[in-house]
C-alpha positions as a Python dict, from the first residue, in 0.01 Angstrom:
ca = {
    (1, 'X'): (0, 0, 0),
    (2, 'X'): (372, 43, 18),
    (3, 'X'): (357, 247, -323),
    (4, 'X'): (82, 488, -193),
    (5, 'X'): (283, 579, 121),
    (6, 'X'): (574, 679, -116),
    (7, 'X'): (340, 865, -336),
    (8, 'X'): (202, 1033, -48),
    (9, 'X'): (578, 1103, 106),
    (10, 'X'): (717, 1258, -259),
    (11, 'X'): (376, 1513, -229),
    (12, 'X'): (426, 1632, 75),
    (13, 'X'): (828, 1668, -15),
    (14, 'X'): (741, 1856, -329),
    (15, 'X'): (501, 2094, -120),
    (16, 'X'): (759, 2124, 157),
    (17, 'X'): (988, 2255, -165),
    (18, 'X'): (721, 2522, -311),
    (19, 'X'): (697, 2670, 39),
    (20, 'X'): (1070, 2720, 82),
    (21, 'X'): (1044, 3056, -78),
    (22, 'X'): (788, 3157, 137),
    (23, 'X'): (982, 3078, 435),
    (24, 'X'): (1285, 3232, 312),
    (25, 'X'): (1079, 3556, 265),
    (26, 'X'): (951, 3516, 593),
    (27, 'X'): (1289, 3474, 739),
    (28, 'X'): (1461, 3751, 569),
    (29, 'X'): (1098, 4037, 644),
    (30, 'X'): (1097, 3921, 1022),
    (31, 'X'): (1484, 3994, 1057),
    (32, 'X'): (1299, 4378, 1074),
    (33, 'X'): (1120, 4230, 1400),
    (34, 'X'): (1410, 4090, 1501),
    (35, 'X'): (1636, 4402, 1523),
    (36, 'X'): (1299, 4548, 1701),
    (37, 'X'): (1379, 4290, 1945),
    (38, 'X'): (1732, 4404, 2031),
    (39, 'X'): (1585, 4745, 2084),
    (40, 'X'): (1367, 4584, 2354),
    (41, 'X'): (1592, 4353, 2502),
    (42, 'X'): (1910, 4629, 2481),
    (43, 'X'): (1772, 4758, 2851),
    (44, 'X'): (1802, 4452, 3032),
    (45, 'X'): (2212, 4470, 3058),
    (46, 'X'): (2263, 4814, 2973),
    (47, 'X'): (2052, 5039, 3235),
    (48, 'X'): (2228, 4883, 3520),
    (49, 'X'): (2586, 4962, 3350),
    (50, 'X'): (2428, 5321, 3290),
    (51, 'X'): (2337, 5390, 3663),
    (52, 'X'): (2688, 5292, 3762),
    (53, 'X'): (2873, 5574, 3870),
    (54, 'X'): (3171, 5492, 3635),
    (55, 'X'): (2932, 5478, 3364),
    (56, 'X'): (3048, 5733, 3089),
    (57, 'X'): (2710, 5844, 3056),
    (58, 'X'): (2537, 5868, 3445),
    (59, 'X'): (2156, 5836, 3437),
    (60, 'X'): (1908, 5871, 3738),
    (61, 'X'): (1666, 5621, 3791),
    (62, 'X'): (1397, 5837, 3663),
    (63, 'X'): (1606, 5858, 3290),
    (64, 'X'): (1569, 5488, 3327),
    (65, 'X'): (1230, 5450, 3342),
    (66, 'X'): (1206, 5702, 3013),
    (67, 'X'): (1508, 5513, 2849),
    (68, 'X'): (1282, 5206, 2870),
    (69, 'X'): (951, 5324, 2779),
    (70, 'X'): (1015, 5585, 2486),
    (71, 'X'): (1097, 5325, 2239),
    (72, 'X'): (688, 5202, 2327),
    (73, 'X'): (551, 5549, 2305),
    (74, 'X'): (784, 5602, 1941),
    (75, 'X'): (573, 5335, 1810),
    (76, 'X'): (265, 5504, 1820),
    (77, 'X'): (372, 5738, 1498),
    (78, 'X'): (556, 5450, 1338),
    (79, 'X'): (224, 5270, 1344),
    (80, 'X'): (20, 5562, 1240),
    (81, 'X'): (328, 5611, 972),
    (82, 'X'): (282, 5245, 886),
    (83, 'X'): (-55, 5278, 775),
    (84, 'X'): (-15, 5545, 498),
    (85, 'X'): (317, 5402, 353),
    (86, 'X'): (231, 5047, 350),
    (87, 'X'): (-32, 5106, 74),
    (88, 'X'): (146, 5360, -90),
    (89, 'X'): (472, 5212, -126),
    (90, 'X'): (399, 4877, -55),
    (91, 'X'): (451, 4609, 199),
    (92, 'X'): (844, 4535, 136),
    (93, 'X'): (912, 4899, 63),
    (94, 'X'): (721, 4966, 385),
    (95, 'X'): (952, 4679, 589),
    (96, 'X'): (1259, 4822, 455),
    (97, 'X'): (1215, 5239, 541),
    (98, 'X'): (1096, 5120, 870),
    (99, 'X'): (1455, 4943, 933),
    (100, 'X'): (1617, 5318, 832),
    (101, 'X'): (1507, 5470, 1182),
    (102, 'X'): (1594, 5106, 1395),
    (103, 'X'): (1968, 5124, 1257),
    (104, 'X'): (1975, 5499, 1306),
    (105, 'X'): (1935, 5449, 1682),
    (106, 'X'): (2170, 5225, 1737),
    (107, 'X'): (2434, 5528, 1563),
    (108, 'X'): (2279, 5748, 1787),
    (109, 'X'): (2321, 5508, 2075),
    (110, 'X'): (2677, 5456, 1988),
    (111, 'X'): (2743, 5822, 1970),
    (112, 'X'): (2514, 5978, 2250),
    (113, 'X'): (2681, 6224, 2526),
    (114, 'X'): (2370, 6315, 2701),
    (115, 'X'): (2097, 6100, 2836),
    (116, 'X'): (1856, 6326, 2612),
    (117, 'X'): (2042, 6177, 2300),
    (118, 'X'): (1943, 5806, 2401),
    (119, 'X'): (1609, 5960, 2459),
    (120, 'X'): (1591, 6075, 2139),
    (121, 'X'): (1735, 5760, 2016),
    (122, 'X'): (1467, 5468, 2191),
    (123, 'X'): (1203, 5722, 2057),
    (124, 'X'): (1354, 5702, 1637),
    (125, 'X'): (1388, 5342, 1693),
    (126, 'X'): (1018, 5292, 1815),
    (127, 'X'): (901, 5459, 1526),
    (128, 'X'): (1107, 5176, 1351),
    (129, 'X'): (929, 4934, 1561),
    (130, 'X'): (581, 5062, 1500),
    (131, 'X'): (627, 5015, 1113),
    (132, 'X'): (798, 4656, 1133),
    (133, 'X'): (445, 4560, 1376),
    (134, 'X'): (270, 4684, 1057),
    (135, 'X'): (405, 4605, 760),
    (136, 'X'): (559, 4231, 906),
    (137, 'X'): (169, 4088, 958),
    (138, 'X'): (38, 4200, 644),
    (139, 'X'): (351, 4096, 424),
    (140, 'X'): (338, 3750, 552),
    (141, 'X'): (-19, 3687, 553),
    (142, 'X'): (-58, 3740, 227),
    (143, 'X'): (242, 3603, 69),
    (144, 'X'): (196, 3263, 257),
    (145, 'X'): (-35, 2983, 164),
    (146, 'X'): (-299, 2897, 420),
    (147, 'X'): (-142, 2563, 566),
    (148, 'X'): (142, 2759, 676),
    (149, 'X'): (-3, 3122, 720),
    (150, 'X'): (46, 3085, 1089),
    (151, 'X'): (340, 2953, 1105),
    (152, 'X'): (475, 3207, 914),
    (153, 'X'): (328, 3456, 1104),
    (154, 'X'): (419, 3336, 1409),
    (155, 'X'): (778, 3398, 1338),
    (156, 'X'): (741, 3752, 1368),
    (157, 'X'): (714, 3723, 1764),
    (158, 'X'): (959, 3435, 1725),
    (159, 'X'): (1253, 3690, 1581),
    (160, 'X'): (1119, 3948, 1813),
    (161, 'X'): (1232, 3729, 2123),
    (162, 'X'): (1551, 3645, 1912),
    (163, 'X'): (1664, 3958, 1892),
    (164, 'X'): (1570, 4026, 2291),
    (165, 'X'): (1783, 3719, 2334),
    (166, 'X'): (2046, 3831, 2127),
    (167, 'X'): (2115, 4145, 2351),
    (168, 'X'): (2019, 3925, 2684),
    (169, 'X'): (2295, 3757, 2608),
    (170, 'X'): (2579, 3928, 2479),
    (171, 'X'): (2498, 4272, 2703),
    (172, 'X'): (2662, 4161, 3021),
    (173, 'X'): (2991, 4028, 2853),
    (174, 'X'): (3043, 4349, 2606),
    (175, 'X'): (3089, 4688, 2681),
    (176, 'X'): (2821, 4958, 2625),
    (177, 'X'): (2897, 5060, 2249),
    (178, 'X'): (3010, 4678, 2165),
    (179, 'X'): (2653, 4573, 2249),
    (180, 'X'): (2545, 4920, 2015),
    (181, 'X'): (2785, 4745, 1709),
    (182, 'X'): (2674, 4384, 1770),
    (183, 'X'): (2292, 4455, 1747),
    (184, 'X'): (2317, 4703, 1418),
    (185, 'X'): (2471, 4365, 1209),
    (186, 'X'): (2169, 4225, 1228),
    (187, 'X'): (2058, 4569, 1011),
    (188, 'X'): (2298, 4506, 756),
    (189, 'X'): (2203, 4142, 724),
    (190, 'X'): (1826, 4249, 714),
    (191, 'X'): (1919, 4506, 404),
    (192, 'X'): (2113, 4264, 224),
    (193, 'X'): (1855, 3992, 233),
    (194, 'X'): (1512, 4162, 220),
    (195, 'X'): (1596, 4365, -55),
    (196, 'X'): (1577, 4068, -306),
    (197, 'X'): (1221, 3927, -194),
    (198, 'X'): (947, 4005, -356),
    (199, 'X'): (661, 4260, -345),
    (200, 'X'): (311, 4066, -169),
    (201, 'X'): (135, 3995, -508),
    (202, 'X'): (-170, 4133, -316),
    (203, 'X'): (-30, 4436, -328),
    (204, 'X'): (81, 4429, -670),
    (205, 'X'): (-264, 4382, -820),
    (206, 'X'): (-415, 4680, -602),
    (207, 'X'): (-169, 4880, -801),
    (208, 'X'): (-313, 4744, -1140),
    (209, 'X'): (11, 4550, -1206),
    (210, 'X'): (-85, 4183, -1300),
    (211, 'X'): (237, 4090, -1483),
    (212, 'X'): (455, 4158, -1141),
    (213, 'X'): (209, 3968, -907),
    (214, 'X'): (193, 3677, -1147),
    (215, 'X'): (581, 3686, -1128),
    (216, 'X'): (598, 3775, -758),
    (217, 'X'): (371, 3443, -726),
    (218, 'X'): (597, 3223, -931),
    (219, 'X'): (895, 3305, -737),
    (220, 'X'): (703, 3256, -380),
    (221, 'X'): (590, 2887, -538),
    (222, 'X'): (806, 2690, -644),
    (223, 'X'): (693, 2383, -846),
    (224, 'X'): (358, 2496, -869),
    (225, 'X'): (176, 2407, -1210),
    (226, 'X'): (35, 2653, -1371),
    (227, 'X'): (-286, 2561, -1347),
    (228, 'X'): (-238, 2580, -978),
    (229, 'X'): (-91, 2953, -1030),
    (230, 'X'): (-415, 3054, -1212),
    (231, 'X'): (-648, 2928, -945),
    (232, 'X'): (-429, 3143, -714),
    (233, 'X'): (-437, 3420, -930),
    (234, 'X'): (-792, 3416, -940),
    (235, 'X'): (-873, 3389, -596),
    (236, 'X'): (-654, 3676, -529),
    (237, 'X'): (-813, 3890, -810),
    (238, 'X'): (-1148, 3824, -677),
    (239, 'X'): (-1023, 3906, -307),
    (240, 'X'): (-886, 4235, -431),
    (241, 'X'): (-1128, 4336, -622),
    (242, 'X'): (-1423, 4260, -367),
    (243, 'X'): (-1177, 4449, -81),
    (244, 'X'): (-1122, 4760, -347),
    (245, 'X'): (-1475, 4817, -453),
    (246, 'X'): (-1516, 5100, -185),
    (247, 'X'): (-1095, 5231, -113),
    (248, 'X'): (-1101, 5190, 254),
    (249, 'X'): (-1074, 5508, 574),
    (250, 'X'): (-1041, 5434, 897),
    (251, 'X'): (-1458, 5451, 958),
    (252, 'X'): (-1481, 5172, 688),
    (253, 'X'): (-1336, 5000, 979),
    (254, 'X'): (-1685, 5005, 1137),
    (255, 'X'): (-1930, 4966, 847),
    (256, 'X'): (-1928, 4591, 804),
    (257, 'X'): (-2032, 4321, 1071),
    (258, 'X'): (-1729, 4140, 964),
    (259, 'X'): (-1518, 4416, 989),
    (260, 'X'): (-1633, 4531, 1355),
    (261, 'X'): (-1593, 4141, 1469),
    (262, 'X'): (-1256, 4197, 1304),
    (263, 'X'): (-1210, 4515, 1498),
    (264, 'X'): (-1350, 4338, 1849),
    (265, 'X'): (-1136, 4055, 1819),
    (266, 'X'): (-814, 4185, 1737),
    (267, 'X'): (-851, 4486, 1997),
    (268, 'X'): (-947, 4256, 2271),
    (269, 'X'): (-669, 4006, 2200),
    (270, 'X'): (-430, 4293, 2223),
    (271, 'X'): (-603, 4426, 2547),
    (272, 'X'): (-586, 4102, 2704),
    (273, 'X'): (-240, 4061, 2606),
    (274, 'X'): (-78, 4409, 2762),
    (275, 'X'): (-294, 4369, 3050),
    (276, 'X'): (-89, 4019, 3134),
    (277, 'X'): (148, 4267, 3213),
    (278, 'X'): (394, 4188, 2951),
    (279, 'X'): (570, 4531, 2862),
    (280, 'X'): (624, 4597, 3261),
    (281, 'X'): (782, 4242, 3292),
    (282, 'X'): (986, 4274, 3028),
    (283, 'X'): (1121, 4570, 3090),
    (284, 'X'): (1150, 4516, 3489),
    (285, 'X'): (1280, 4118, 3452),
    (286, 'X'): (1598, 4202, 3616),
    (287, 'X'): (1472, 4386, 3952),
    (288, 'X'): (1199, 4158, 3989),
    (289, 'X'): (1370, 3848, 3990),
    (290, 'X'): (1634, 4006, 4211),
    (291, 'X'): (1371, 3957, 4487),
    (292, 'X'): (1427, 3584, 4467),
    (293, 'X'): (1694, 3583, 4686),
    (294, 'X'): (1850, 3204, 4665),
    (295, 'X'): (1725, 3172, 4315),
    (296, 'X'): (1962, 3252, 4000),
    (297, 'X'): (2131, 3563, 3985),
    (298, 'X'): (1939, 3806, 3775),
    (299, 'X'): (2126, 3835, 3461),
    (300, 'X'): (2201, 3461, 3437),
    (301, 'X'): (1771, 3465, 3508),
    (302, 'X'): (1708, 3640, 3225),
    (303, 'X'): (1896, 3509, 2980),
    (304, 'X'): (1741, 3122, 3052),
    (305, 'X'): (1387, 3357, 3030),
    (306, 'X'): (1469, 3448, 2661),
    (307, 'X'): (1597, 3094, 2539),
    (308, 'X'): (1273, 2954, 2703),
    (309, 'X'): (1103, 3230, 2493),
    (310, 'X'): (1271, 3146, 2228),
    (311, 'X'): (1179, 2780, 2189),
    (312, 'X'): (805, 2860, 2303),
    (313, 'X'): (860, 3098, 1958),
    (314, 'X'): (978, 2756, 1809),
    (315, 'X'): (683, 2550, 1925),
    (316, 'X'): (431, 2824, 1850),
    (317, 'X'): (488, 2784, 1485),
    (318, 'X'): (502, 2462, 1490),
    (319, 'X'): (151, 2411, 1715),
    (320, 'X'): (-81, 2684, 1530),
    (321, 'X'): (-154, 2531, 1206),
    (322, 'X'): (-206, 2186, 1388),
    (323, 'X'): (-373, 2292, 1723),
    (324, 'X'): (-554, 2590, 1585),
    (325, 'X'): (-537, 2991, 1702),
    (326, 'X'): (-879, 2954, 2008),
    (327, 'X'): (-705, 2610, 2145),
    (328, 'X'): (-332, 2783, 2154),
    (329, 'X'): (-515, 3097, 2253),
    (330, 'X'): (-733, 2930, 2557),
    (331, 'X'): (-435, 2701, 2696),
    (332, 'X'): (-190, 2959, 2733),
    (333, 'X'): (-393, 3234, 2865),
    (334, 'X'): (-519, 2999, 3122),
    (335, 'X'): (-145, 2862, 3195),
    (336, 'X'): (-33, 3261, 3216),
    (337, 'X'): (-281, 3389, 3471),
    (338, 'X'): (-177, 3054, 3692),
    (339, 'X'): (183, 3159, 3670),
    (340, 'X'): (76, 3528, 3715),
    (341, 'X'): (-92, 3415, 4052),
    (342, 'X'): (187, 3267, 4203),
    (343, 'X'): (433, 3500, 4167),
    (344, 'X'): (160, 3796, 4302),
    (345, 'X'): (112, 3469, 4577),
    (346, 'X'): (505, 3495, 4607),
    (347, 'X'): (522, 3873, 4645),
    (348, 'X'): (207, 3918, 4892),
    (349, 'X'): (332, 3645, 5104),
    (350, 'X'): (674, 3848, 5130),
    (351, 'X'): (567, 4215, 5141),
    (352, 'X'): (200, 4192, 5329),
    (353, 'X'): (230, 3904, 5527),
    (354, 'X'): (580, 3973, 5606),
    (355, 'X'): (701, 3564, 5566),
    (356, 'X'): (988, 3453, 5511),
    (357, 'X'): (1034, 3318, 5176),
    (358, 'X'): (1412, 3343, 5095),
    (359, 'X'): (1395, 2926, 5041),
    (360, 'X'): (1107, 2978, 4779),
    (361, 'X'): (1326, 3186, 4565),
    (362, 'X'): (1336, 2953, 4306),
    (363, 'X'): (923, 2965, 4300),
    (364, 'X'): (937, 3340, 4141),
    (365, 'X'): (1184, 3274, 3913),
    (366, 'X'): (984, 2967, 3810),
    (367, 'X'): (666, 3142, 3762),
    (368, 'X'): (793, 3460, 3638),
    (369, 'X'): (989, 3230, 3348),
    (370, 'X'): (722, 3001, 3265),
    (371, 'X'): (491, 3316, 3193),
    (372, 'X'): (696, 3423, 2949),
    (373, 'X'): (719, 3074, 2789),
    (374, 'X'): (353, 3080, 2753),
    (375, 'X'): (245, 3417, 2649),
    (376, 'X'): (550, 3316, 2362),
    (377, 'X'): (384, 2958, 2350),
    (378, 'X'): (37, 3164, 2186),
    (379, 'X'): (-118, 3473, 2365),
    (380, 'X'): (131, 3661, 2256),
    (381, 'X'): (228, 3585, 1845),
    (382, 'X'): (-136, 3499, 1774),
    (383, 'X'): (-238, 3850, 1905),
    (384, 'X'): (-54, 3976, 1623),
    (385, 'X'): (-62, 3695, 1370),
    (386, 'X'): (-418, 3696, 1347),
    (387, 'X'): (-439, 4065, 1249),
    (388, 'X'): (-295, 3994, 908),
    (389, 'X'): (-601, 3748, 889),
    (390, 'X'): (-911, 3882, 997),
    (391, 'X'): (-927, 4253, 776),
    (392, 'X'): (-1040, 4268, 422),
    (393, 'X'): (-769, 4399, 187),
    (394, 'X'): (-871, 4737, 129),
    (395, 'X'): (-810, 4856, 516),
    (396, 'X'): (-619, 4600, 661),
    (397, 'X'): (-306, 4831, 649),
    (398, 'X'): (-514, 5106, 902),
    (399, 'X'): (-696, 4817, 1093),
    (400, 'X'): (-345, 4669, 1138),
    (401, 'X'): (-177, 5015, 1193),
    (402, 'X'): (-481, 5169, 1485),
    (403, 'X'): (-469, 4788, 1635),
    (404, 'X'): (-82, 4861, 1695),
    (405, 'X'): (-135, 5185, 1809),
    (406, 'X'): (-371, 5095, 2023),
    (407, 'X'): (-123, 4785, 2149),
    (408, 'X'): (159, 5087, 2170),
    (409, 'X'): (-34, 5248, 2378),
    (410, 'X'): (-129, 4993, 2659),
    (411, 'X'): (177, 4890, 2680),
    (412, 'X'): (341, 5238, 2772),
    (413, 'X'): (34, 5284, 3018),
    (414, 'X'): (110, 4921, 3194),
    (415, 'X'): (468, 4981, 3172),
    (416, 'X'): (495, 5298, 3369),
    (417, 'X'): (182, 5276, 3547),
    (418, 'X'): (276, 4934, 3690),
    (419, 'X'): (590, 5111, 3865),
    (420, 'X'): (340, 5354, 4035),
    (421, 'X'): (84, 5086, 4122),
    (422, 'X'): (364, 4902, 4273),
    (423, 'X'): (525, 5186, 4474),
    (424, 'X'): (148, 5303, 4646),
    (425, 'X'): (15, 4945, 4675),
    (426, 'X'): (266, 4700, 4604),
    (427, 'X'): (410, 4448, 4387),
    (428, 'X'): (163, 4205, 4458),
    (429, 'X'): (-127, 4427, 4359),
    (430, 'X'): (35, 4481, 4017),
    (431, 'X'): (83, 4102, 3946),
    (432, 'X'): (-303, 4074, 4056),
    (433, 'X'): (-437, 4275, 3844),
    (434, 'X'): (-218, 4122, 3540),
    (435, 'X'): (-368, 3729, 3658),
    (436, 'X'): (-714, 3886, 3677),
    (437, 'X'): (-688, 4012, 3319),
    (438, 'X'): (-566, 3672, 3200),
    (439, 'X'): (-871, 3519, 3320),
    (440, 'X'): (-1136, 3749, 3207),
    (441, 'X'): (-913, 3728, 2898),
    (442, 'X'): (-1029, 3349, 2891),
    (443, 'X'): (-1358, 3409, 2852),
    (444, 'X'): (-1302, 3683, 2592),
    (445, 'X'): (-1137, 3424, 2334),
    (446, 'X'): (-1381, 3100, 2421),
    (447, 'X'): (-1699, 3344, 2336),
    (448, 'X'): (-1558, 3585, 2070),
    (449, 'X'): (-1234, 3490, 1908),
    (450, 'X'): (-1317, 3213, 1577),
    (451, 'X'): (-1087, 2987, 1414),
    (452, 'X'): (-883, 3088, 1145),
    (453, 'X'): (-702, 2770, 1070),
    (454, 'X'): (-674, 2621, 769),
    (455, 'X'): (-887, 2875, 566),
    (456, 'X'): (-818, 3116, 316),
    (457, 'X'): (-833, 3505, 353),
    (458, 'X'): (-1189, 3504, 162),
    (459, 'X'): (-1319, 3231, 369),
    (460, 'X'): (-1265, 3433, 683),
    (461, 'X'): (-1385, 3748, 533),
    (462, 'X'): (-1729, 3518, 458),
    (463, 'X'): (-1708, 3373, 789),
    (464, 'X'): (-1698, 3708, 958),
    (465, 'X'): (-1968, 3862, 781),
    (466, 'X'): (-2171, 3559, 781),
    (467, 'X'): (-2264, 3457, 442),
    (468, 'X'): (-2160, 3095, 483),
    (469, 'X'): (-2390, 3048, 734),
    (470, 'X'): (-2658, 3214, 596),
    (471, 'X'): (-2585, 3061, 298),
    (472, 'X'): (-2601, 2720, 495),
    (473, 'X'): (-2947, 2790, 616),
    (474, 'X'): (-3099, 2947, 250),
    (475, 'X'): (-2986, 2605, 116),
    (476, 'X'): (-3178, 2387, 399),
    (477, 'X'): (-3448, 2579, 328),
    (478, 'X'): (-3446, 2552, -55),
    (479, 'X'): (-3385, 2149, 25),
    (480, 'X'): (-3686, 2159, 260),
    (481, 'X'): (-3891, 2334, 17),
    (482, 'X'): (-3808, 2115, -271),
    (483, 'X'): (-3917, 1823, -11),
    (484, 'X'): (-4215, 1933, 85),
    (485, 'X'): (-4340, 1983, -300),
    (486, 'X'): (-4264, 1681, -332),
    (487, 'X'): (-4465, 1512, -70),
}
């Protein structure tokens, strides 16, 4: 007995070592989402020093509410970029021009004179975004094993928060251009680390180049026998060359019933995701916890936000590949609208009803904090996790790039429109219609979003288009034909 458990503990050690290279590759890709993350989070601290009037660069409130927004709208051609470059120049190629425009804006950041120059600069370093939301999914879902596929991928909105906590936290305690210089090492490091992972061996046999992908494969698994490698190899090769028999467009997108499940699902997630109202809170955090008057003072309130964040990115990779995506998915969406309703509660109460609520404070920053811990906890990394999963090879870079888009694109839309919903029918109104989304969003993932855990990319591609199951019911009827015979 006591010699099996040993036996049993030295596997699961040697397969802990053959995934470290994965996890290192992970690490070092996502460092791309991380510096995206600085981008988002660089607001927070720094529009408030901006509309100071001894700022050295003065900007209305209305140059705000651009300053914030542009980097969301930037990533609209960096995801429609994304998609052309990814195939042609491959997945880490792809990750490492797309961290060319995010270190450019922070130089332009550093240097700008004008408000029109940090315009100019959000908008370069959403384009740097949109190919990092791209490239970062499909890299890591199809370098990474399948026991730890989501894990992996859930890093990506793991770094992502980093990197917002990162400027969160050093912003208020720097000056303007020491925040700039701080945020840009993490470009550096990204450079000098990515550069020496390799190429997705996916990739590398679309391109006809067998020798690389059998060596990109031996250097992403360690300790693996070669027997093991072969199998791998072979599955791959059969993957590829199913997803390359017809070189996918953008309608191919449509063709397949697995494809437009694909298409439902990972639109809808997205949908359901911006329509929590994450952009708008992200980007507002400050001002709206400022209306919790004995609670924490803002800044100090957003900084606990992102460490919560960042441990809910913690625990997400930890929970997918043992809870499963529709479990993580259904618990925190449910959790999120709850949260979402009673902060709207906390706002009506304050601004319609006119109470008196300066003692519940603490209740909005509560609510407004633990919404953010959930959405990290799974709405929010499995939206994009599971995008890498669910398309076929051959168009999973423009599934992945028009998904982002369309993401890009909701977000900008709840992001300013939830400023003008708020000024002509208040707060409350804004923080209803996020809850309401969360709940229909419920009911979305429970009847329409499967389970990806624990399968390979060819068993979801059969899942989606069916064939197991029919496959399932051709062989009971074989079995029930053969019976009958019989009798």
């Amino acid at each position: 007995m006591l010699q099996s458990v040993k036996e049993e503990i030295r596997k699961m050690n040697k397969s802990q070592i053959k995934w470290l290279p994965q996890y290192l590759a992970a690490i070092t890709a996502t460092l791309s989402a991380a510096i995206s993350g600085t981008h988002i989070g660089w607001t927070s601290p720094i529009l408030p020093k901006l509309k100071s009037p001894d700022s050295h660069l003065v900007i209305t409130s209305d140059d705000a509410s651009w300053i914030a927004s542009l980097v969301l709208l930037g990533s609209v051609p960096g995801n429609i970029l994304a998609g052309f470059i990814v195939d042609w120049f491959g997945r880490k190629t792809c990750l490492l021009l797309g961290g060319i425009p995010l270190t450019v804006s922070w130089i332009l950041i550093i240097l700008a004179w004008e408000p029109y120059i940090l315009y100019v600069s959000r908008f370069i370093a959403g384009i740097g975004l949109g190919v990092a939301y791209v490239a970062c999914p499909m890299y890591i879902g199809e370098i990474a094993d399948k026991n730890i596929r989501g894990s992996l991928g859930s890093l990506i909105k793991l770094m992502v928060t980093f990197g917002e906590l990162y400027a969160h936290a050093i912003g208020p305690f720097v000056s303007y251009e020491g925040l700039a210089y701080s945020c840009s090492a993490i470009s550096v490091i990204f450079f000098l680390t990515f550069i020496w992972m390799p190429e997705s061996p996916y990739y590398l046999l679309m391109t006809n180049r067998e020798d690389q992908a059998m060596s990109s494969l031996k250097q992403l698994k360690w300790y693996a026998t070669e027997d093991e490698l072969e199998e791998d190899m072979e599955q791959m090769q059969k993957t590829v060359v199913r997803d390359l028999s017809d070189r996918g467009h953008i309608w191919n997108l449509f063709d397949t019933p697995g494809n437009r499940k694909a298409v439902l699902i990972g639109f809808g997630l997205q949908f359901v995701l911006q329509f929590s109202g994450l952009a708008a809170i992200e980007s507002y955090t400050q001002e709206m916890l400022e209306e919790g008057d004995n609670g924490l003072p803002a800044p100090i309130a957003v900084i606990v936000l992102s460490v919560v964040q960042l441990i809910a990115g913690v625990g997400a990779a930890v929970l997918v590949d043992r809870l499963g995506r529709r479990p993580l998915l259904l618990v925190t969406t449910l959790l999120s609208g709850l949260t979402l309703t009673v902060a709207g509660t906390f706002y009506f109460l304050k601004f319609f009803v006119l109470i008196n609520v300066s003692n519940f404070g603490w209740a909005l920053h509560v609510s407004v904090i633990l919404y953010e811990l959930f959405v990290a906890l799974g709405l929010n990394p499995l939206s994009y996790m599971m995008l890498g999963e669910l398309f076929p090879t051959n168009i999973k870079g423009i599934a992945v790039c028009t998904a982002n888009v369309w993401a890009s694109l909701l977000a900008f839309f709840v992001s300013k429109m939830y400023q003008v919903v708020s000024d002509s029918c208040g707060i409350y109104t804004s923080f209803g219609w996020f809850a309401i989304s969360c709940y229909l969003g419920i009911a979305f993932i429970l009847f329409v979003v499967p389970e990806t855990k624990g399968k390979s990319l060819l068993e979801i591609q059969e899942e989606l288009n069916c064939k197991r199951k029919s496959q399932r019911k051709g062989f009971k009827n074989n079995q029930e034909i053969r019976i009958s015979t019989i009798s």
